[in-house]
BAMITOR-496212 format. One record per residue (C-alpha): residue number from 0; x, y, z. Coordinates in nm, 4 decimals, decimal comma. Example, Ala and Ser with C-alpha at 12.3 -4.5 7.8 and 13.67 -1.06 7.14 Angstrom:
# BAMITOR-496212
+-----+----------+----------+----------+
! seq !       c1 !       c2 !       c3 !
+-----+----------+----------+----------+
!   0 !   1,2300 !  -0,4500 !   0,7800 !
!   1 !   1,3670 !  -0,1060 !   0,7140 !
+-----+----------+----------+----------+
***
This chain:
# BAMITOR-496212
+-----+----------+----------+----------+
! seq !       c1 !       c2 !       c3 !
+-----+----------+----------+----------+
!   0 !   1,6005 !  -1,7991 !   0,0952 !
!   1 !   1,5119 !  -1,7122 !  -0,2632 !
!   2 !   1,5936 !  -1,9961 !  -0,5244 !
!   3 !   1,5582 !  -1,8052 !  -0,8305 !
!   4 !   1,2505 !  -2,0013 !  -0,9571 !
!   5 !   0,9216 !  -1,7756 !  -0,9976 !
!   6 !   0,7541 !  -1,7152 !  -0,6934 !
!   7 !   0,4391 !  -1,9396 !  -0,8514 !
!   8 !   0,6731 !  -2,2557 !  -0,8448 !
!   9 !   0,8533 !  -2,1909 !  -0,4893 !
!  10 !   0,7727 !  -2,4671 !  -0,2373 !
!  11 !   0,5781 !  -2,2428 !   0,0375 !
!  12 !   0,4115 !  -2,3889 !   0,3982 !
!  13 !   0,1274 !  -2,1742 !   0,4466 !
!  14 !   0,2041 !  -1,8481 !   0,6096 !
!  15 !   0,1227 !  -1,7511 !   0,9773 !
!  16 !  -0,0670 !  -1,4041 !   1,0285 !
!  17 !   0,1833 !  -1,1209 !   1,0154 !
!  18 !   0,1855 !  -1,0092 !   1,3742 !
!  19 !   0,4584 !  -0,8118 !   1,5457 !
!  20 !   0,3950 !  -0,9770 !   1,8487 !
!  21 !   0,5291 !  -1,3083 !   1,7362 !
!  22 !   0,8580 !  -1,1239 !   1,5473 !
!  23 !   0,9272 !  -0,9719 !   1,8667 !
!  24 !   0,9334 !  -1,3073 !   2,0894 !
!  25 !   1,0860 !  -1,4805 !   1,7884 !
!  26 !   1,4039 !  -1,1906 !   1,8112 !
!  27 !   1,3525 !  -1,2665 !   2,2263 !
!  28 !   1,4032 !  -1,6278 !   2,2549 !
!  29 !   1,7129 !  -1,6094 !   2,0129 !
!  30 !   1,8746 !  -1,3476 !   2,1976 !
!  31 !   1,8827 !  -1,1581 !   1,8717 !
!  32 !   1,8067 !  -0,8112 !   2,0158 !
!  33 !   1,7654 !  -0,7072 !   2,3994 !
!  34 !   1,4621 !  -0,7217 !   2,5603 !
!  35 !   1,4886 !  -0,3694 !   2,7009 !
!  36 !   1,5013 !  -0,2477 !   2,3294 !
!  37 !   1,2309 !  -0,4853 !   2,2103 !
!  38 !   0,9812 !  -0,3504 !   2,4979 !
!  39 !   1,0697 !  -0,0213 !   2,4353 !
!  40 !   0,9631 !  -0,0139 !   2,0498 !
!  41 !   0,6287 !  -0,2915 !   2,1380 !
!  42 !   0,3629 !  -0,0722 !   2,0127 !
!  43 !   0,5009 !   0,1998 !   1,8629 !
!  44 !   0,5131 !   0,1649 !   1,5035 !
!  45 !   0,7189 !  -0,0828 !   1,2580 !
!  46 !   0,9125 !  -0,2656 !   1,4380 !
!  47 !   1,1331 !  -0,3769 !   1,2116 !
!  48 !   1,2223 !  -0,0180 !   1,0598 !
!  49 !   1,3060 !   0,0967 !   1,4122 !
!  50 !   1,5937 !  -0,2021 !   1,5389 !
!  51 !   1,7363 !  -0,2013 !   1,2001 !
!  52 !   1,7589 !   0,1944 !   1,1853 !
!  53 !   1,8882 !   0,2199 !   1,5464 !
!  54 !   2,1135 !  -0,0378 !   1,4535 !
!  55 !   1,9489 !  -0,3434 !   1,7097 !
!  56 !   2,0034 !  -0,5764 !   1,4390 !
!  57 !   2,1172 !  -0,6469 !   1,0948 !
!  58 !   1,8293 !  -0,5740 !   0,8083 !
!  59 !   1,9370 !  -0,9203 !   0,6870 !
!  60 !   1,9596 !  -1,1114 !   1,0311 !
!  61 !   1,5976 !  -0,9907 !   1,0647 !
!  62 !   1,4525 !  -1,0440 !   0,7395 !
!  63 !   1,5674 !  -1,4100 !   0,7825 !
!  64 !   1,4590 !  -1,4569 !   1,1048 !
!  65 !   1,0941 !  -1,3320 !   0,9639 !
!  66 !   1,1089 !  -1,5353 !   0,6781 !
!  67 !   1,1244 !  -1,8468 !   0,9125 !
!  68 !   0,8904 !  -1,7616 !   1,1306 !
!  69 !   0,6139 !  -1,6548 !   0,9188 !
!  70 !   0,7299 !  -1,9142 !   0,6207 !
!  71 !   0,7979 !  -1,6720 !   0,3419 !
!  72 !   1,0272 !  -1,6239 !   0,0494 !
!  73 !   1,3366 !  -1,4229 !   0,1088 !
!  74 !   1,3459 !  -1,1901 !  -0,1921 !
!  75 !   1,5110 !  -0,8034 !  -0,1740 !
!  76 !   1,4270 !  -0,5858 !  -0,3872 !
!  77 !   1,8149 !  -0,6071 !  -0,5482 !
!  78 !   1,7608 !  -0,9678 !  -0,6607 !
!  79 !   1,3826 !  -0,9149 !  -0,7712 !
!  80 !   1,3932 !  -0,6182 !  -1,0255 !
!  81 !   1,0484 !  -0,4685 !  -0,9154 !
!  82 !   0,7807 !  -0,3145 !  -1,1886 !
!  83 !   0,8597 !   0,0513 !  -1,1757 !
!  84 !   0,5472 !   0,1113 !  -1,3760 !
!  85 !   0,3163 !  -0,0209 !  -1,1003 !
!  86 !   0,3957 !   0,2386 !  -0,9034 !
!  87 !   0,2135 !   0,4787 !  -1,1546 !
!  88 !  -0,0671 !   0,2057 !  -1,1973 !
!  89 !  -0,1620 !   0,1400 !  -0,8749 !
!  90 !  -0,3891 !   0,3690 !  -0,6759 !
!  91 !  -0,2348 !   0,3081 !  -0,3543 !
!  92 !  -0,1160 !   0,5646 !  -0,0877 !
!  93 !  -0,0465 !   0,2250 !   0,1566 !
!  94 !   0,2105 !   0,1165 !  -0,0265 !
!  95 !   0,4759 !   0,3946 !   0,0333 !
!  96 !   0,3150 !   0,4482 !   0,3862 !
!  97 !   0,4243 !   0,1044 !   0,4667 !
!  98 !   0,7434 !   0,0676 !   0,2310 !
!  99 !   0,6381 !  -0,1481 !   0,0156 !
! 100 !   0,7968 !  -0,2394 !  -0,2861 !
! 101 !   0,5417 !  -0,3739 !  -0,5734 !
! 102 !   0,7372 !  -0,6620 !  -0,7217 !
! 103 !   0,5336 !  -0,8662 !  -0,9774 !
! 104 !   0,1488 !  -0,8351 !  -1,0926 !
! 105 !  -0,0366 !  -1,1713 !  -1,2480 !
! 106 !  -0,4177 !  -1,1064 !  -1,2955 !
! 107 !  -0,5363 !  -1,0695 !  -0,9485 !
! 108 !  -0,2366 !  -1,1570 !  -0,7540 !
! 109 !  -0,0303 !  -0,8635 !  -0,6429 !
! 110 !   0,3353 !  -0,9583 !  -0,4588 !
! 111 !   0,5133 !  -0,7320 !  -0,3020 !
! 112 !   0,8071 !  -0,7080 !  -0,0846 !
! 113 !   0,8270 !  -0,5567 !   0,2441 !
! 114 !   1,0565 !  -0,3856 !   0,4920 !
! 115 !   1,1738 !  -0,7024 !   0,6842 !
! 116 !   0,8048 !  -0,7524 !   0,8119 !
! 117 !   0,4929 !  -0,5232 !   0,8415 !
! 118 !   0,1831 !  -0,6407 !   0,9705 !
! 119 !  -0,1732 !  -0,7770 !   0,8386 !
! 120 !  -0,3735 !  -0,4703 !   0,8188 !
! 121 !  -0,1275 !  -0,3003 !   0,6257 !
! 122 !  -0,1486 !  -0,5494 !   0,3288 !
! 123 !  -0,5258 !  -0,5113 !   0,4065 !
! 124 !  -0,4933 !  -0,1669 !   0,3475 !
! 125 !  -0,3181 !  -0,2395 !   0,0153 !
! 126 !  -0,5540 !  -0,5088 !  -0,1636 !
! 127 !  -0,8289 !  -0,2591 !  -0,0270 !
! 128 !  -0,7043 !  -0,0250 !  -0,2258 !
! 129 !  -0,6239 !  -0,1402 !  -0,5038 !
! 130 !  -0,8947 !  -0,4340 !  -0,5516 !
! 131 !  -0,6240 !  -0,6932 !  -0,5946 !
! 132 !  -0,4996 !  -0,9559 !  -0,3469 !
! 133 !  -0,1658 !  -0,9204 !  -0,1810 !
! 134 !   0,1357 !  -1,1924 !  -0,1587 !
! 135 !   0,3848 !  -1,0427 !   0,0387 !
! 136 !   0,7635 !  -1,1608 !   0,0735 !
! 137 !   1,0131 !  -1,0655 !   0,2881 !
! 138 !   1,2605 !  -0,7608 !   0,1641 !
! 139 !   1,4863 !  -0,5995 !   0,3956 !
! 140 !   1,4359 !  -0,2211 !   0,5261 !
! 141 !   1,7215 !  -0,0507 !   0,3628 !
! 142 !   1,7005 !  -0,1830 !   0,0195 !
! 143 !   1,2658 !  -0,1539 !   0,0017 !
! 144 !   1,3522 !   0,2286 !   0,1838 !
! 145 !   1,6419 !   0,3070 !  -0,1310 !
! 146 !   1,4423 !   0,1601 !  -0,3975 !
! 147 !   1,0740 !   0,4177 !  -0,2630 !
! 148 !   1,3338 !   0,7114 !  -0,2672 !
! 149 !   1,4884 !   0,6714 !  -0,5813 !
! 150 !   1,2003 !   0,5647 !  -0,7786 !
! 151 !   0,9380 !   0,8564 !  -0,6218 !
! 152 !   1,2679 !   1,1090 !  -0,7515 !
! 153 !   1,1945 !   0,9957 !  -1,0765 !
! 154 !   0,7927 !   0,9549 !  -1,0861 !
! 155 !   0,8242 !   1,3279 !  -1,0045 !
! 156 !   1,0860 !   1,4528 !  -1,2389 !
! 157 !   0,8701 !   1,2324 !  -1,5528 !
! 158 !   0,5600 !   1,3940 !  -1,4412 !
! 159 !   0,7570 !   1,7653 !  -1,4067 !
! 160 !   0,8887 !   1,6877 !  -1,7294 !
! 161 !   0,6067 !   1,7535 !  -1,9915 !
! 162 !   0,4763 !   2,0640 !  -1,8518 !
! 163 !   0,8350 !   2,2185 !  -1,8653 !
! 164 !   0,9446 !   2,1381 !  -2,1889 !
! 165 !   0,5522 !   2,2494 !  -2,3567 !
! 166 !   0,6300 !   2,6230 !  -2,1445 !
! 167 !   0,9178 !   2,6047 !  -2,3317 !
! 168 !   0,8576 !   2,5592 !  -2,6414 !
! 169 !   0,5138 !   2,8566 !  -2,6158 !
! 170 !   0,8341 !   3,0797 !  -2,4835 !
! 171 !   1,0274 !   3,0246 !  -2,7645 !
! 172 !   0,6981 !   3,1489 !  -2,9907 !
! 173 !   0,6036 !   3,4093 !  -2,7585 !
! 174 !   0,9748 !   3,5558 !  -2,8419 !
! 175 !   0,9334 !   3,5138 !  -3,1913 !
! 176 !   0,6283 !   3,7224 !  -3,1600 !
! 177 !   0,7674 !   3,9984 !  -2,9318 !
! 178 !   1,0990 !   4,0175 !  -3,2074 !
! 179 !   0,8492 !   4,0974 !  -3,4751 !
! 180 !   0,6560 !   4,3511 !  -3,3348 !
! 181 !   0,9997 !   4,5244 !  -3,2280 !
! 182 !   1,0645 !   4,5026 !  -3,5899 !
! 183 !   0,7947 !   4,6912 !  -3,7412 !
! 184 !   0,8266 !   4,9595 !  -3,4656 !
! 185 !   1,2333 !   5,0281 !  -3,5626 !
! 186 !   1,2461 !   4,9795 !  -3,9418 !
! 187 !   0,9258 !   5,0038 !  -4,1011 !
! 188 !   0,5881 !   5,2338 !  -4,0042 !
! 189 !   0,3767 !   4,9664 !  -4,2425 !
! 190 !   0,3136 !   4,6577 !  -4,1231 !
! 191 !   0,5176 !   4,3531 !  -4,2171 !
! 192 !   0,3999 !   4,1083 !  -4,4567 !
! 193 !   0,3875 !   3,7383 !  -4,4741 !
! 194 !   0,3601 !   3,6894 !  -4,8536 !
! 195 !   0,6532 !   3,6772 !  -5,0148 !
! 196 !   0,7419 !   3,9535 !  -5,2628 !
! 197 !   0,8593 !   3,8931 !  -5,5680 !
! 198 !   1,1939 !   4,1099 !  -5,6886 !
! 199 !   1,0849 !   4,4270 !  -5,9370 !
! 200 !   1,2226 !   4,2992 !  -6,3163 !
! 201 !   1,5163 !   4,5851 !  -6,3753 !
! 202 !   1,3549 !   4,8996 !  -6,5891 !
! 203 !   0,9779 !   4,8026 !  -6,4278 !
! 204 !   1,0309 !   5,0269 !  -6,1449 !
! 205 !   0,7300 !   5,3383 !  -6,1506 !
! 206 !   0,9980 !   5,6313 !  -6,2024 !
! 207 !   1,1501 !   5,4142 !  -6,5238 !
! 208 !   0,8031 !   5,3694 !  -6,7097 !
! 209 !   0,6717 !   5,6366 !  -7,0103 !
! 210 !   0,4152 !   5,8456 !  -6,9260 !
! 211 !   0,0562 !   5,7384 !  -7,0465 !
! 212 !  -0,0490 !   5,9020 !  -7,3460 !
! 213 !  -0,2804 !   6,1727 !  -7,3508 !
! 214 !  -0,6450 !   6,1423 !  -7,5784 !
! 215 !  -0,8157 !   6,4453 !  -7,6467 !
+-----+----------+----------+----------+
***
């Protein structure tokens, strides 16, 4: 379980290789799910997303039975406030493929939490990608699936963002431009200035002047 200190300072046995294999005799020997439902789901994707979705087990009975078997850190996403921003930074496709939540990055050390447990090559895939290498700790399903939906809404309503409000504003000018050309079409056959025109002084009109004198 999580103390609360930074993951730096927490007290950690080294891990064992993240292998499906061992979660699934782990969940066997405790009589946490049936064996019947454990063979049918051996080999056919994330384990863990499928009991906890089909409801086999509780997403926190099997975090914490990953956490001891693989001696990692407990830490949802709700208790860890992940970096948003590294999912812009990060040029990795692996880490929604697998659920992965980026938590914290220090220099070369990326941690992330995943969906109760996912397995080596996976977190391969990741520091592959993205050059760094990859602590992971255990999250629960539901909470690392929540956090991937609501924070890929809003990476795609910031990056819709810009582009809509710059069409605006052209429309706006666009408008502007149409209302003037209207303009000179209904109320005036010569074109319409820009320069101000400065108001005729009263008597300087042409029909209130003398006529020029005549030489000769």
């Amino acid at each position: 379980m999580w103390s609360g200190l930074p993951l730096a300072a927490l007290p950690l046995k080294h891990p064992k290789r993240l292998d499906e294999t061992r979660l699934v005799e782990a969940l066997s020997e405790r009589g946490l799910v049936e064996p019947a439902v454990l063979a049918e789901h051996a080999g056919g994707g994330p384990i863990a997303h499928a009991l906890v979705s089909e409801g086999a087990i509780g997403d926190w009975d099997l975090s914490r039975v990953v956490s001891e078997v693989f001696h990692l850190p407990f830490l949802p996403v709700n208790l860890a406030q992940p970096d948003r921003g590294l999912l812009d930074e990060l040029p990795s496709s692996a880490l929604r493929e697998h659920g992965l939540v980026p938590l914290y990055r220090q220099g070369g050390l990326l941690t992330v939490a995943m969906p109760g447990m996912v397995e080596a090559p996976a977190l391969a895939q990741v520091g592959a990608e993205t050059g760094l290498r990859v602590m992971p700790v255990v999250g629960t399903v539901l909470t690392n699936q929540r956090w991937l939906e609501e924070n890929a809404c809003a990476q795609q309503e910031d990056l819709g963002s810009a582009p809509e409000e710059l069409s605006s504003e052209w429309g706006g000018l666009f408008d502007e431009g149409d209302a003037s050309v209207h303009l000179q079409g209904e109320g005036s056959p010569e074109p319409l200035s820009l320069t101000p025109v400065e108001p005729e002084a009263a008597g300087d009109s042409p029909a209130a002047l003398p006529p020029p004198p005549q030489f000769g």
